[in-house]
Each structure stands twice: as C-alpha cells, then as structure tokens.
TORDREN-179847 format. One record per residue: chain; x, y, z of N, C-alpha, C in turn. Coordinates in nm, 3 decimals, padded with zeros to 5 digits. Example, Ala and Ser with C-alpha at 12.3 -4.5 7.8 and 13.67 -1.06 7.14 Angstrom:
<rs>
r cadena:A | n_u:01.319 | n_v:-00.569 | n_w:00.780 | ca_u:01.230 | ca_v:-00.450 | ca_w:00.780 | c_u:01.320 | c_v:-00.330 | c_w:00.780
r cadena:A | n_u:01.285 | n_v:-00.225 | n_w:00.708 | ca_u:01.367 | ca_v:-00.106 | ca_w:00.714 | c_u:01.290 | c_v:00.003 | c_w:00.787
</rs>
This chain:
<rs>
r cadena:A | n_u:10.869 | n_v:11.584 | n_w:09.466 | ca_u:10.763 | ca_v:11.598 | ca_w:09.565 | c_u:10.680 | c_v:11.471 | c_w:09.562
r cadena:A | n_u:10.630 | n_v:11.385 | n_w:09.691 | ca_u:10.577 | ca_v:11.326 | ca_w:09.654 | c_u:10.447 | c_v:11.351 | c_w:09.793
r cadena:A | n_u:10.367 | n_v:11.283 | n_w:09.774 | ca_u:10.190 | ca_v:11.290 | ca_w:09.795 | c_u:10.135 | c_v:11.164 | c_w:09.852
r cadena:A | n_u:10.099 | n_v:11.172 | n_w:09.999 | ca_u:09.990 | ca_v:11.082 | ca_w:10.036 | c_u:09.828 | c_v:11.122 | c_w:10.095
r cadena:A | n_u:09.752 | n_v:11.031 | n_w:09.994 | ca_u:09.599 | ca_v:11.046 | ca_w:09.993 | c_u:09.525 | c_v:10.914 | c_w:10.076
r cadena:A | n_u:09.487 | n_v:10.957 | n_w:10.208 | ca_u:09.430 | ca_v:10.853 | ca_w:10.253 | c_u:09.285 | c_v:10.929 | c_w:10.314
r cadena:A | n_u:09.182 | n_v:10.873 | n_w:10.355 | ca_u:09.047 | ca_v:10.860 | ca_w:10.386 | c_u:09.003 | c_v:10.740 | c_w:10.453
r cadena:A | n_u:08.933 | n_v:10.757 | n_w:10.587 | ca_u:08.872 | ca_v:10.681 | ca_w:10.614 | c_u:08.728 | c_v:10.716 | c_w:10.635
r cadena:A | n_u:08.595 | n_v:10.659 | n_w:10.686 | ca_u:08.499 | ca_v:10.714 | ca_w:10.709 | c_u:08.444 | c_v:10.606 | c_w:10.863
r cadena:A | n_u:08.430 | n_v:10.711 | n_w:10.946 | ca_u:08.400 | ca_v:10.691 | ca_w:11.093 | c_u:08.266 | c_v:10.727 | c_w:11.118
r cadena:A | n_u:08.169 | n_v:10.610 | n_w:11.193 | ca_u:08.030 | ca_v:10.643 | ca_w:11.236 | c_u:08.033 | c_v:10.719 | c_w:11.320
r cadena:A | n_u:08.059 | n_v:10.851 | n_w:11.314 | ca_u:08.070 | ca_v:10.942 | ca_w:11.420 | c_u:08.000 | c_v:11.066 | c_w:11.393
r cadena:A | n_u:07.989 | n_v:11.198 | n_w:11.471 | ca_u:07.975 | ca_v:11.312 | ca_w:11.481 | c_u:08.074 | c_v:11.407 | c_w:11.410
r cadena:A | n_u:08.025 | n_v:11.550 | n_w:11.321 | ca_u:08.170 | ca_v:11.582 | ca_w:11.291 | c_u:08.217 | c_v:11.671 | c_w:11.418
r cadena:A | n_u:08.137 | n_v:11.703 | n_w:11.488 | ca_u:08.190 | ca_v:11.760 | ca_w:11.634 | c_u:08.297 | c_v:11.639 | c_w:11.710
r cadena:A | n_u:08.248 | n_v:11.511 | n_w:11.759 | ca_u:08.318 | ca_v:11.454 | ca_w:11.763 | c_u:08.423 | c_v:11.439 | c_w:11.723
r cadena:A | n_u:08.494 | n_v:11.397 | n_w:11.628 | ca_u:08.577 | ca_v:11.379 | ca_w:11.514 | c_u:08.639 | c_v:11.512 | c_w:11.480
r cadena:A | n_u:08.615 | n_v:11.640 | n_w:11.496 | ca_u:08.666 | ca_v:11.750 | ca_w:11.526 | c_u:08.723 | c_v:11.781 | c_w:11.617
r cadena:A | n_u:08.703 | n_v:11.723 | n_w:11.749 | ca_u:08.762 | ca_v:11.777 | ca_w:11.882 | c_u:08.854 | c_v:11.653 | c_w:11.887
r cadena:A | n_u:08.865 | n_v:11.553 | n_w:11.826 | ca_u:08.979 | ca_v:11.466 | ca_w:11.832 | c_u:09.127 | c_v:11.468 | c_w:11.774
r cadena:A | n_u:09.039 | n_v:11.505 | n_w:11.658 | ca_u:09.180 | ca_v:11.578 | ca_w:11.562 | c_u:09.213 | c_v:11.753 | c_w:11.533
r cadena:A | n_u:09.179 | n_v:11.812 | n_w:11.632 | ca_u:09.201 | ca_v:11.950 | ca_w:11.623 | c_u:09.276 | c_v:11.920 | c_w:11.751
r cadena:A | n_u:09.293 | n_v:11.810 | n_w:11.811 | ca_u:09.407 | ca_v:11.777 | ca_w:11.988 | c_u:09.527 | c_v:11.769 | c_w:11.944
r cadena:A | n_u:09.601 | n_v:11.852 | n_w:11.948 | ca_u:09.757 | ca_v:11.775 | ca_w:11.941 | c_u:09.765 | c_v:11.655 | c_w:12.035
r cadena:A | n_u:09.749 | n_v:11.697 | n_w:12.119 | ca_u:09.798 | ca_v:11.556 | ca_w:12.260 | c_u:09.675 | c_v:11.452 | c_w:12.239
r cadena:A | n_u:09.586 | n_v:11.368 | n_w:12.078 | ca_u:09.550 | ca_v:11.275 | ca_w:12.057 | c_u:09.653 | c_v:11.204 | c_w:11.946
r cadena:A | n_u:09.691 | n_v:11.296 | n_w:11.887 | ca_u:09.855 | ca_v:11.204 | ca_w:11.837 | c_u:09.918 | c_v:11.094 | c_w:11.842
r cadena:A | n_u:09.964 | n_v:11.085 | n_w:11.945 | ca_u:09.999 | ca_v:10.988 | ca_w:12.033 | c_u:09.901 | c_v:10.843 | c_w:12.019
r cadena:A | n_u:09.791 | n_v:10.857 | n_w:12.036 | ca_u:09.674 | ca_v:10.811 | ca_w:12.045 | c_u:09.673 | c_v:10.710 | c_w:11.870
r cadena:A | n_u:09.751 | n_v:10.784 | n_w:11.767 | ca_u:09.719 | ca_v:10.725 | ca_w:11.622 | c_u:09.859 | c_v:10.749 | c_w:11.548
r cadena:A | n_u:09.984 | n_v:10.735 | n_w:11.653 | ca_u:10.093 | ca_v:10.732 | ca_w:11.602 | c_u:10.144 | c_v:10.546 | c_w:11.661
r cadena:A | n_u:10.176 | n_v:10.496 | n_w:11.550 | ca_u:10.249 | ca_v:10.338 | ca_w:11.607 | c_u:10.358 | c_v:10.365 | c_w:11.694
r cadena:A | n_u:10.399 | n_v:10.273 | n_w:11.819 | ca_u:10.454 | ca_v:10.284 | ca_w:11.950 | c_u:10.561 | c_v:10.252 | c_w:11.886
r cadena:A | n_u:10.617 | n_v:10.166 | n_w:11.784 | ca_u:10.724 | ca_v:10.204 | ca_w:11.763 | c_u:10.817 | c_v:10.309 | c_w:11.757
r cadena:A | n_u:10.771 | n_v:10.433 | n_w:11.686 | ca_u:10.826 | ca_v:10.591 | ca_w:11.663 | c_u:10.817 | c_v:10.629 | c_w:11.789
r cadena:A | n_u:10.783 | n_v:10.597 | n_w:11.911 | ca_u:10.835 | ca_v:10.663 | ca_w:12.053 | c_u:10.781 | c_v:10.831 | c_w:12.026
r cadena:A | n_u:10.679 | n_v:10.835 | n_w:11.980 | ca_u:10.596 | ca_v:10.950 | ca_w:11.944 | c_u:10.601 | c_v:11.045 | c_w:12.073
r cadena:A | n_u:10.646 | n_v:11.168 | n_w:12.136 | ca_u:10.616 | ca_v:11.221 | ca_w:12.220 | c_u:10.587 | c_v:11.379 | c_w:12.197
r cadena:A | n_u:10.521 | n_v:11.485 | n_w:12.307 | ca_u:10.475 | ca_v:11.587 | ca_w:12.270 | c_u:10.609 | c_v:11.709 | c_w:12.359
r cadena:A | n_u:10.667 | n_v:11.781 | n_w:12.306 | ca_u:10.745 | ca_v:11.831 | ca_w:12.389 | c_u:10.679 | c_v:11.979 | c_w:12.465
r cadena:A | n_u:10.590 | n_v:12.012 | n_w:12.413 | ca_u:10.526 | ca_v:12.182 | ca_w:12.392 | c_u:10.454 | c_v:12.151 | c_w:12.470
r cadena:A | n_u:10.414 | n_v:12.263 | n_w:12.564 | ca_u:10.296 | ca_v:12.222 | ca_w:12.623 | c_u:10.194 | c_v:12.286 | c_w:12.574
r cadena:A | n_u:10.067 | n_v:12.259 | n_w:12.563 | ca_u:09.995 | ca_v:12.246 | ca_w:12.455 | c_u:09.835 | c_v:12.353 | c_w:12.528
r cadena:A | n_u:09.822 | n_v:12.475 | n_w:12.411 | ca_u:09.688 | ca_v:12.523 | ca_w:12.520 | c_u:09.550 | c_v:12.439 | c_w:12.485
r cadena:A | n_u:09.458 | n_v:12.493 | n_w:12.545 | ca_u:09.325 | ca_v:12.429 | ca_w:12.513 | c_u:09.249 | c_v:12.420 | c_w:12.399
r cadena:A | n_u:09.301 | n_v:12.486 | n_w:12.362 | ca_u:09.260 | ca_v:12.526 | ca_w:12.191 | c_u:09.347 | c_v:12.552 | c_w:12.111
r cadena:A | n_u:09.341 | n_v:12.457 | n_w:11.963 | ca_u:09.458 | ca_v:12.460 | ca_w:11.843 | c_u:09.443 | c_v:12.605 | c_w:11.799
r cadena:A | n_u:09.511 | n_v:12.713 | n_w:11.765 | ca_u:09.481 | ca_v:12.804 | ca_w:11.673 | c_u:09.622 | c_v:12.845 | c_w:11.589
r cadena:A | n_u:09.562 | n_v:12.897 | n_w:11.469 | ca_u:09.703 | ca_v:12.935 | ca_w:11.364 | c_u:09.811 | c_v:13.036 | c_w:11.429
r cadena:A | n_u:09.931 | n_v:12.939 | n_w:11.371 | ca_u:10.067 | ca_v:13.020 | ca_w:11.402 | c_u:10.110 | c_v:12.905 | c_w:11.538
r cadena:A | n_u:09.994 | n_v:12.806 | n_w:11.615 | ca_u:10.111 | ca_v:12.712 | ca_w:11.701 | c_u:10.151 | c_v:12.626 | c_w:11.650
r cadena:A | n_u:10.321 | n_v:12.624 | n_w:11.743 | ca_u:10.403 | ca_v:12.552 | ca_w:11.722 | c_u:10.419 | c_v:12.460 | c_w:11.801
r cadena:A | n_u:10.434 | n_v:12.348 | n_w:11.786 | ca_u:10.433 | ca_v:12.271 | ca_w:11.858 | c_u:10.572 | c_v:12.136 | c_w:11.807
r cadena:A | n_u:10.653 | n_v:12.128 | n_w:11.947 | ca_u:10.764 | ca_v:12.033 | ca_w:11.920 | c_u:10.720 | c_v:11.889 | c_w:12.018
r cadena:A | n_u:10.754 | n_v:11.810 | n_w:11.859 | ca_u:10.743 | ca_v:11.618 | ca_w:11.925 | c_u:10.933 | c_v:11.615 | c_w:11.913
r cadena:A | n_u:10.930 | n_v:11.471 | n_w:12.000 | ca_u:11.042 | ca_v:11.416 | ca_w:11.911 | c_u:10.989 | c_v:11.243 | c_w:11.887
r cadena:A | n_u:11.046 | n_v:11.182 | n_w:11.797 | ca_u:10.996 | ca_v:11.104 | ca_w:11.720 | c_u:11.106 | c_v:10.996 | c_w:11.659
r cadena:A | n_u:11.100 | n_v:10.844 | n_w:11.727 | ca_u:11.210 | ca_v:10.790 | ca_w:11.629 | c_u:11.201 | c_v:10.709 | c_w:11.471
r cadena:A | n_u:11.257 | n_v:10.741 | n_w:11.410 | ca_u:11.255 | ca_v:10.721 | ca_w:11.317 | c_u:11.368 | c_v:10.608 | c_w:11.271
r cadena:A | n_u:11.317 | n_v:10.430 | n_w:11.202 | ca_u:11.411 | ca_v:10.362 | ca_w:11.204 | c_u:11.565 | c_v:10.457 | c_w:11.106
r cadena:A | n_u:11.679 | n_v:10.347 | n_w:11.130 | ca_u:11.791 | ca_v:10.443 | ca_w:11.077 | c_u:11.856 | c_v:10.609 | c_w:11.132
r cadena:A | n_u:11.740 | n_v:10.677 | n_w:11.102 | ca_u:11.790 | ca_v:10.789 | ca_w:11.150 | c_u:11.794 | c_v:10.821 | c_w:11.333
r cadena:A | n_u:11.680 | n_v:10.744 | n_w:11.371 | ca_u:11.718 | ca_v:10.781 | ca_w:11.543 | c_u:11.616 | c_v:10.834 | c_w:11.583
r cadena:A | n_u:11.638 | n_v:10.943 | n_w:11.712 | ca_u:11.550 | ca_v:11.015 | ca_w:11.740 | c_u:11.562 | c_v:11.152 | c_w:11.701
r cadena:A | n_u:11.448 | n_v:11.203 | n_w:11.602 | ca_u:11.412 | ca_v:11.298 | ca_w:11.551 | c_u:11.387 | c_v:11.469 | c_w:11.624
r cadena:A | n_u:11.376 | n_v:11.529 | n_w:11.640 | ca_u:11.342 | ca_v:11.623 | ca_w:11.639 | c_u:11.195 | c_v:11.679 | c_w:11.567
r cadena:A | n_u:11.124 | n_v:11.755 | n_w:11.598 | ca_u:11.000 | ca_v:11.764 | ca_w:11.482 | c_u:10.926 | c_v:11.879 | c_w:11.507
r cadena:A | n_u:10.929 | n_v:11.996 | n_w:11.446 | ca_u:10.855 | ca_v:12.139 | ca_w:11.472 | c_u:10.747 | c_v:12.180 | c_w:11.401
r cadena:A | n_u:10.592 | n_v:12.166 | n_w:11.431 | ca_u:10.505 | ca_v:12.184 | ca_w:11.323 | c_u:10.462 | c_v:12.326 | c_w:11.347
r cadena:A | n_u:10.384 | n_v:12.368 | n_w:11.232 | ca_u:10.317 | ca_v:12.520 | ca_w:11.251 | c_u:10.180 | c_v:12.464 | c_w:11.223
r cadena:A | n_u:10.056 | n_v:12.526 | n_w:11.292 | ca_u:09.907 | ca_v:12.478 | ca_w:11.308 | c_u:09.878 | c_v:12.566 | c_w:11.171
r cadena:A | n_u:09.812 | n_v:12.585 | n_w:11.117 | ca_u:09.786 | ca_v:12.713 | ca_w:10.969 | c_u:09.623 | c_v:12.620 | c_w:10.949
r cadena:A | n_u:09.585 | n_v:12.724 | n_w:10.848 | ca_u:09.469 | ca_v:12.747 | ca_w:10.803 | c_u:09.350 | c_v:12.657 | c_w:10.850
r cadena:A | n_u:09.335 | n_v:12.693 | n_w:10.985 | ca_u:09.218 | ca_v:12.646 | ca_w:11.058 | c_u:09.083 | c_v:12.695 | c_w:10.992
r cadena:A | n_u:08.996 | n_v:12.590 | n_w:10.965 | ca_u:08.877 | ca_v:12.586 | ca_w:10.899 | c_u:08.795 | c_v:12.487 | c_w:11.044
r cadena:A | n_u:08.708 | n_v:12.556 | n_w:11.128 | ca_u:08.687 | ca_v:12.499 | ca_w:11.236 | c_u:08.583 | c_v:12.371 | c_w:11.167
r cadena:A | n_u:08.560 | n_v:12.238 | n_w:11.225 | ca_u:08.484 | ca_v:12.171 | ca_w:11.189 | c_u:08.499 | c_v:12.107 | c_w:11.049
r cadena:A | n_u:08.607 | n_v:12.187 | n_w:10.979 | ca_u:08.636 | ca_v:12.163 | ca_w:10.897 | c_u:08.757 | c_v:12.083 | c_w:10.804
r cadena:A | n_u:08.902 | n_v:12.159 | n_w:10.868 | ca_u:09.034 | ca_v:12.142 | ca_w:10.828 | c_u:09.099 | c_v:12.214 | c_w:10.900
r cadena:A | n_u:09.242 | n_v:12.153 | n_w:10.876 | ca_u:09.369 | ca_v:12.212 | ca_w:10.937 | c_u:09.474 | c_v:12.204 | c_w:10.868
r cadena:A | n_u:09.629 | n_v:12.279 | n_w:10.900 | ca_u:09.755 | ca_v:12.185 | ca_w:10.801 | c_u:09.852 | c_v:12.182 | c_w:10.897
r cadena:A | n_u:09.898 | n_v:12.080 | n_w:10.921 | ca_u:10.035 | ca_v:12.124 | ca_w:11.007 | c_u:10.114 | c_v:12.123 | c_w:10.890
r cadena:A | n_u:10.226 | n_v:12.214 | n_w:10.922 | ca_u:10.368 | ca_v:12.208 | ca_w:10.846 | c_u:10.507 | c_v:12.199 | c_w:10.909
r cadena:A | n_u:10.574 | n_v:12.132 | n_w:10.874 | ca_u:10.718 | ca_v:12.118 | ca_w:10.927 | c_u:10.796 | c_v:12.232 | c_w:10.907
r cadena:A | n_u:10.847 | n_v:12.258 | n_w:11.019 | ca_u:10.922 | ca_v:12.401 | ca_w:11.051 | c_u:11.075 | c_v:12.328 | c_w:11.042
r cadena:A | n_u:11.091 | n_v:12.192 | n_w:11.145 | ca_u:11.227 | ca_v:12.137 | ca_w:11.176 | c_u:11.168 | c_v:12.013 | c_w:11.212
r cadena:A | n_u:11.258 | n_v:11.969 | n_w:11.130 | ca_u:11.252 | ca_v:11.786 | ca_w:11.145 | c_u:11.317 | c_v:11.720 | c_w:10.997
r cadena:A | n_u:11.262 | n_v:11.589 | n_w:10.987 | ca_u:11.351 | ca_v:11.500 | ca_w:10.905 | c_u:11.353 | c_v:11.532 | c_w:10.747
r cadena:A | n_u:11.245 | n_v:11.618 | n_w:10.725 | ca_u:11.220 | ca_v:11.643 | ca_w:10.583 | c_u:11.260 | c_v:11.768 | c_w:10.509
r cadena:A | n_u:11.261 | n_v:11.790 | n_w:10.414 | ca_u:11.313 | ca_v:11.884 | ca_w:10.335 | c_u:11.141 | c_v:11.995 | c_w:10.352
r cadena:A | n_u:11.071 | n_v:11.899 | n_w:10.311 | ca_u:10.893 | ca_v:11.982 | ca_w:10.293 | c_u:10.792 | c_v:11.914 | c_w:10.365
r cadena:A | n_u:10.712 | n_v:11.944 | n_w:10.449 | ca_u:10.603 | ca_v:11.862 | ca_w:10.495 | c_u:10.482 | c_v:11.951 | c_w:10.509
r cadena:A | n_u:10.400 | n_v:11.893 | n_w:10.444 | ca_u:10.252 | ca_v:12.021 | ca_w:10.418 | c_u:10.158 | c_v:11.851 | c_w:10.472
r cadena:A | n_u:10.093 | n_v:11.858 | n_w:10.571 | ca_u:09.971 | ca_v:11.810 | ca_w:10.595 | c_u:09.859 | c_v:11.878 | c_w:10.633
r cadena:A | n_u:09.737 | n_v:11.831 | n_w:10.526 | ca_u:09.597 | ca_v:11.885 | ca_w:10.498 | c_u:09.538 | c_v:11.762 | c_w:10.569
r cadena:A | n_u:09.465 | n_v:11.824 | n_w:10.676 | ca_u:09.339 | ca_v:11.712 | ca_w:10.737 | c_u:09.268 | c_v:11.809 | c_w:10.718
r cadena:A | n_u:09.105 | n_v:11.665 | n_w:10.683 | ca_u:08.992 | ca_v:11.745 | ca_w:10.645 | c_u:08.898 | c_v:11.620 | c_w:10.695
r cadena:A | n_u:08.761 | n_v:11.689 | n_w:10.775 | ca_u:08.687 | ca_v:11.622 | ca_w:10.759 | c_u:08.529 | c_v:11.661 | c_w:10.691
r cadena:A | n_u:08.464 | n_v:11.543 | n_w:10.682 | ca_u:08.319 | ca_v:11.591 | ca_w:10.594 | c_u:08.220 | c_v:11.476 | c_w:10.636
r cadena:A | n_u:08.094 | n_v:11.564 | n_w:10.641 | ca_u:07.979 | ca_v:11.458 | ca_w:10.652 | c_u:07.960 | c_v:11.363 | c_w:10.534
r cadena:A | n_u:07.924 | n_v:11.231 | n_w:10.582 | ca_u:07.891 | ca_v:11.151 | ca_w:10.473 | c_u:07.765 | c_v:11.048 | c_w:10.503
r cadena:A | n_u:07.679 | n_v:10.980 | n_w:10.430 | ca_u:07.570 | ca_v:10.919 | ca_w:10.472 | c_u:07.592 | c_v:10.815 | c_w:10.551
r cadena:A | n_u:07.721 | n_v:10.794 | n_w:10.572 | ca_u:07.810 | ca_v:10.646 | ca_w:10.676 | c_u:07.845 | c_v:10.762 | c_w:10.812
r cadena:A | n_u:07.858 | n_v:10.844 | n_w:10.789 | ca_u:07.946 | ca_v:10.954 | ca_w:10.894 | c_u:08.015 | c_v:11.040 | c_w:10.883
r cadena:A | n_u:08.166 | n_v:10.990 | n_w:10.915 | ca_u:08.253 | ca_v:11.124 | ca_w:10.874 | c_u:08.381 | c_v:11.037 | c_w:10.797
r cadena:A | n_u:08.454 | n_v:11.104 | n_w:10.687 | ca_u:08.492 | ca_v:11.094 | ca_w:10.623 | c_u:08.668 | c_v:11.140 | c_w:10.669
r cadena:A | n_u:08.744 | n_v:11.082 | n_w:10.723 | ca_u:08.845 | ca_v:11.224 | ca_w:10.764 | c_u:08.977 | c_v:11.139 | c_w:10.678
r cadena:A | n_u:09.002 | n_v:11.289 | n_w:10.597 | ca_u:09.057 | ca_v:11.258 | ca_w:10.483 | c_u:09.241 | c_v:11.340 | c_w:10.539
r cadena:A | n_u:09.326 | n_v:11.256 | n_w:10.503 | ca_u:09.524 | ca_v:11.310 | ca_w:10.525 | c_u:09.519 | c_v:11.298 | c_w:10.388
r cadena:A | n_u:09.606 | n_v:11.379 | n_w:10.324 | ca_u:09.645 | ca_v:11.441 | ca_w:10.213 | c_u:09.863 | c_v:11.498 | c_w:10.276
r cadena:A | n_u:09.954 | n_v:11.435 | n_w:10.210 | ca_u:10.058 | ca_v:11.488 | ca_w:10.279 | c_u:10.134 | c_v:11.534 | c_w:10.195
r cadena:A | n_u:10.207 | n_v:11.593 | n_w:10.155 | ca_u:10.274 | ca_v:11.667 | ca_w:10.043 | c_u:10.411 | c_v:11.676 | c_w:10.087
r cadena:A | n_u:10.528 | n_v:11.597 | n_w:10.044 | ca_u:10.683 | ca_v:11.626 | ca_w:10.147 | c_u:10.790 | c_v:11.574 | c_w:10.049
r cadena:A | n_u:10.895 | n_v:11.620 | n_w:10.075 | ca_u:11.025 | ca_v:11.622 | ca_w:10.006 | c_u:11.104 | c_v:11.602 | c_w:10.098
r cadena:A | n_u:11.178 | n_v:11.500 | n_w:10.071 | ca_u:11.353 | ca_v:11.447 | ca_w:10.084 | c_u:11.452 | c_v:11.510 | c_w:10.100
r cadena:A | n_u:11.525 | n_v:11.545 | n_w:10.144 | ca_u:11.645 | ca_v:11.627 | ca_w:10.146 | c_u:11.740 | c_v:11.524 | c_w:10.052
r cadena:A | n_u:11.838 | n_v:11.559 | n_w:10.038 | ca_u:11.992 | ca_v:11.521 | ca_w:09.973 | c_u:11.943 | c_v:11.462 | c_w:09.827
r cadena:A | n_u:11.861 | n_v:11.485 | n_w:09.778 | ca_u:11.803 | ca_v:11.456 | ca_w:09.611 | c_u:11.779 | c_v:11.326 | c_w:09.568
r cadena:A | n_u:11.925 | n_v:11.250 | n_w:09.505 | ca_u:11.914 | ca_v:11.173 | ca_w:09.449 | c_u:11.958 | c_v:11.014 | c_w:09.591
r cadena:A | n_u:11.981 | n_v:11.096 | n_w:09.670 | ca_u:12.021 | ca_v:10.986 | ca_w:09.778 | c_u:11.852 | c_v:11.038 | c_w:09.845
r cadena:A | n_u:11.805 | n_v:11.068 | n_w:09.859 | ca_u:11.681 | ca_v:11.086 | ca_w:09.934 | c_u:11.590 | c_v:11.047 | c_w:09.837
r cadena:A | n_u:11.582 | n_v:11.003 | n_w:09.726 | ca_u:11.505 | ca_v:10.942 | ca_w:09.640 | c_u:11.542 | c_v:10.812 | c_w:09.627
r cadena:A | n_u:11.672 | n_v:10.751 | n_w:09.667 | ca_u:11.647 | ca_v:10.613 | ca_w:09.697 | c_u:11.635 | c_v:10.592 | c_w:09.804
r cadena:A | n_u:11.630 | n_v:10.649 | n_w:09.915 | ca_u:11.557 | ca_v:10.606 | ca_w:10.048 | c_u:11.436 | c_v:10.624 | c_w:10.079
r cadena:A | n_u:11.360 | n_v:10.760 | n_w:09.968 | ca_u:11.207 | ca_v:10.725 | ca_w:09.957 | c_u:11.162 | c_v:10.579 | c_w:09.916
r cadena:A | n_u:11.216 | n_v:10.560 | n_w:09.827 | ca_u:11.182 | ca_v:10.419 | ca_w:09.706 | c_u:11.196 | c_v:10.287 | c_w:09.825
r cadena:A | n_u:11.283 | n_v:10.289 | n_w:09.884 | ca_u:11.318 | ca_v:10.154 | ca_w:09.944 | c_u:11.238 | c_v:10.142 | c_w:10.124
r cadena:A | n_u:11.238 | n_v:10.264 | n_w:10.162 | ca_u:11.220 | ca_v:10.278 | ca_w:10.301 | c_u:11.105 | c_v:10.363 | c_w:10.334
r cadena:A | n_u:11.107 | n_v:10.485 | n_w:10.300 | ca_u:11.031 | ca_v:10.638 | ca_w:10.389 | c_u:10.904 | c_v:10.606 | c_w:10.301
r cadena:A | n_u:10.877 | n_v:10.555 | n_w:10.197 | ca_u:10.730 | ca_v:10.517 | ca_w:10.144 | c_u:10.667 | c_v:10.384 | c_w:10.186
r cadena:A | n_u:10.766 | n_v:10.319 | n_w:10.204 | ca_u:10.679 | ca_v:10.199 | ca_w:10.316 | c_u:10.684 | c_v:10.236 | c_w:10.440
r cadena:A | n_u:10.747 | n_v:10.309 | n_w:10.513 | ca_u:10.713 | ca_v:10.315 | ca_w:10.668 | c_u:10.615 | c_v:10.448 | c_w:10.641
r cadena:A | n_u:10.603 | n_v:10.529 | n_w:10.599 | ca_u:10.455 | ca_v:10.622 | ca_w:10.571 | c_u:10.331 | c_v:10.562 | c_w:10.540
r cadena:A | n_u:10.341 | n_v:10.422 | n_w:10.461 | ca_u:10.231 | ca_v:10.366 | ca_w:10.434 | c_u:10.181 | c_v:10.274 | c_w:10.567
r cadena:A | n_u:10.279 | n_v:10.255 | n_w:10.651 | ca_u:10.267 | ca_v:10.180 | ca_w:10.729 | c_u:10.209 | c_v:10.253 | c_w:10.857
r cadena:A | n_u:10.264 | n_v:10.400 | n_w:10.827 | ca_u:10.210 | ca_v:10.520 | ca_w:10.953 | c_u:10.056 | c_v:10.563 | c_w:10.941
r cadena:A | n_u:09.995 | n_v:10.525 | n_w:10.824 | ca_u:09.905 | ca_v:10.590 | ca_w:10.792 | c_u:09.792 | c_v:10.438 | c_w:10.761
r cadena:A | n_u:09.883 | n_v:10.375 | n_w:10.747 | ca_u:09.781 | ca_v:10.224 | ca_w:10.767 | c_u:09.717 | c_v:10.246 | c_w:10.916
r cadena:A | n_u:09.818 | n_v:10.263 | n_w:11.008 | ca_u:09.774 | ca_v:10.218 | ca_w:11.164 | c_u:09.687 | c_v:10.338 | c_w:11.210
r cadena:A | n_u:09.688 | n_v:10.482 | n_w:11.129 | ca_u:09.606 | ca_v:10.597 | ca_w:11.186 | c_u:09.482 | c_v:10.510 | c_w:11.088
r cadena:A | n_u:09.462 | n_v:10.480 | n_w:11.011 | ca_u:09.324 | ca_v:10.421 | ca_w:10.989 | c_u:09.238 | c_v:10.363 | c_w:11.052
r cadena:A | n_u:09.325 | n_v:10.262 | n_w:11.118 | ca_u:09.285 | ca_v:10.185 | ca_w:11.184 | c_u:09.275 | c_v:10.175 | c_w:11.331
r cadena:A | n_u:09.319 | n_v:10.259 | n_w:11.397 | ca_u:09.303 | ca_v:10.318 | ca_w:11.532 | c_u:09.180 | c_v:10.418 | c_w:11.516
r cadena:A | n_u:09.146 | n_v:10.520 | n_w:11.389 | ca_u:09.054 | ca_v:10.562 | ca_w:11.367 | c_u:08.897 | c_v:10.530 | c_w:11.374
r cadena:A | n_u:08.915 | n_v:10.397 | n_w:11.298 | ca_u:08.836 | ca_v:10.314 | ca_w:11.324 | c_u:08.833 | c_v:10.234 | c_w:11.429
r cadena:A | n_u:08.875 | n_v:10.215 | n_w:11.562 | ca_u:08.894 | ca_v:10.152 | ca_w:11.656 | c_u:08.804 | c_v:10.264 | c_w:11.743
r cadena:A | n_u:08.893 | n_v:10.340 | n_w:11.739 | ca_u:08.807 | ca_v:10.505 | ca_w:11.839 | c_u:08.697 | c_v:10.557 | c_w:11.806
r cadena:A | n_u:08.645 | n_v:10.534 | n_w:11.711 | ca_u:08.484 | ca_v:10.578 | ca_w:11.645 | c_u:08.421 | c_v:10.480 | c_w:11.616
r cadena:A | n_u:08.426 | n_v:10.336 | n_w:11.635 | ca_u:08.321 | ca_v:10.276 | ca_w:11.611 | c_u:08.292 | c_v:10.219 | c_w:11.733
r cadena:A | n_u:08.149 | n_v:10.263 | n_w:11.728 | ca_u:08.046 | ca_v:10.207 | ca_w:11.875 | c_u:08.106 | c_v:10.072 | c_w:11.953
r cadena:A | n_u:08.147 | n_v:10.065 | n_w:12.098 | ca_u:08.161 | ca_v:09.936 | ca_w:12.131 | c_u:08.084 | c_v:09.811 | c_w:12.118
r cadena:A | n_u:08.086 | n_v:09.675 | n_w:12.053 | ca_u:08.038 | ca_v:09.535 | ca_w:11.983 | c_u:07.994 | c_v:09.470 | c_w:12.124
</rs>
C-alpha cells in the first residue's frame, strides 16, 4: 500500500473552496491536459454519498483508462472520499479535507492505493506511477493556488 500526503493553503473562504471541490465537473479544472481527463456521467447539482461517477483518463503506457469513483463519507464543508470502483488500480481511497487556517484554507489530499500484479506493479510504482502522481498532485497545487489567489 502506498500513501500520498499533500496540503496546500488558499486565501480563500471555506464555502468557497467547498463548492469547488465538492464539483466533480471542477476536475478537469486541476487535472494536467496531458491525461485527456474527461467526465463521462452526467453529473447532478449536488455531490452526495453512493455517486458514481465515470471519467476516462489517459494514462502514459497504459492508454486510455477507464475510471469509476464512489462519492462516500460526505462531511459538508468539511471532507469527502472518492474511491475507485473500476479503473487502473488494484485500491484507491481518496480523503479530501478542508480546514480554516489563519492564511485561509488549508485543503489537504491524502491517497491510499495499490498496484495490481505485485511484484511487477511494484516496479512500475518505483520507476513510473510515483513520479507521474507526484507530478499529478504537483499541478493540483498549483492550479489551486492559481484559482484562489486574488487577481495581482
């Protein structure tokens, strides 16, 4: 199993910053254009537990993906998890959370996921799927910070 812990903190509202990331269809918005990120579901007005929602997604090497999340333990204003139902991974548990902080808001990914095929999916973590995750989660930082900080 392995674990990614990232945080950024945005001069924002947590209402704000709540209605951005409780959107499926802002995704897009903090996924790199490379992965051809798209939403297949059509999506209601409001996230609530038990939706499913299908992207497809390319992924270098493997192609274009497939990708089925489940919405779970909605904490309004608070948190969410999507989980992978169908797609590239063996396990995918993502915890978003956000929190007030004396800068703003704090909105913290936490990802929890497993490899399929073991010892061959542990050298393609090592060489590949941990740098392009670091690289997925570099650019949601930083689009984060692009979208919440006041225009200069």
């Amino acid at each position: 199993m392995y674990t990614i812990h990232r945080q950024v903190v945005v001069p924002s509202t947590r209402q704000e910053v709540w209605d951005f990331i409780s959107n499926p269809e802002n995704l897009n918005r903090i996924t790199p254009d490379a992965l051809h990120f798209s939403i297949l579901t059509p999506l209601p007005t409001a996230m609530f537990n038990g939706l499913l929602i299908e992207y497809r997604i390319t992924l270098p090497i493997l192609g274009r993906q497939r990708w089925v999340t489940e919405i779970k333990h909605i904490r309004p204003l608070t948190a969410f998890v999507d989980e992978q139902r169908i797609g590239p991974y063996k396990f995918w548990y993502h915890y978003h959370e956000i929190q007030q902080c004396d800068k703003g808001i704090i909105i913290r990914d936490q990802v929890s996921y497993c490899l399929p095929f073991s010892l061959v999916g542990k050298l393609v973590h090592r060489f590949f799927i941990k740098k392009m995750l670091t690289r997925i989660f570099d650019y949601r930082q930083k689009r984060f910070m692009e979208l919440f900080s006041p225009p200069s």
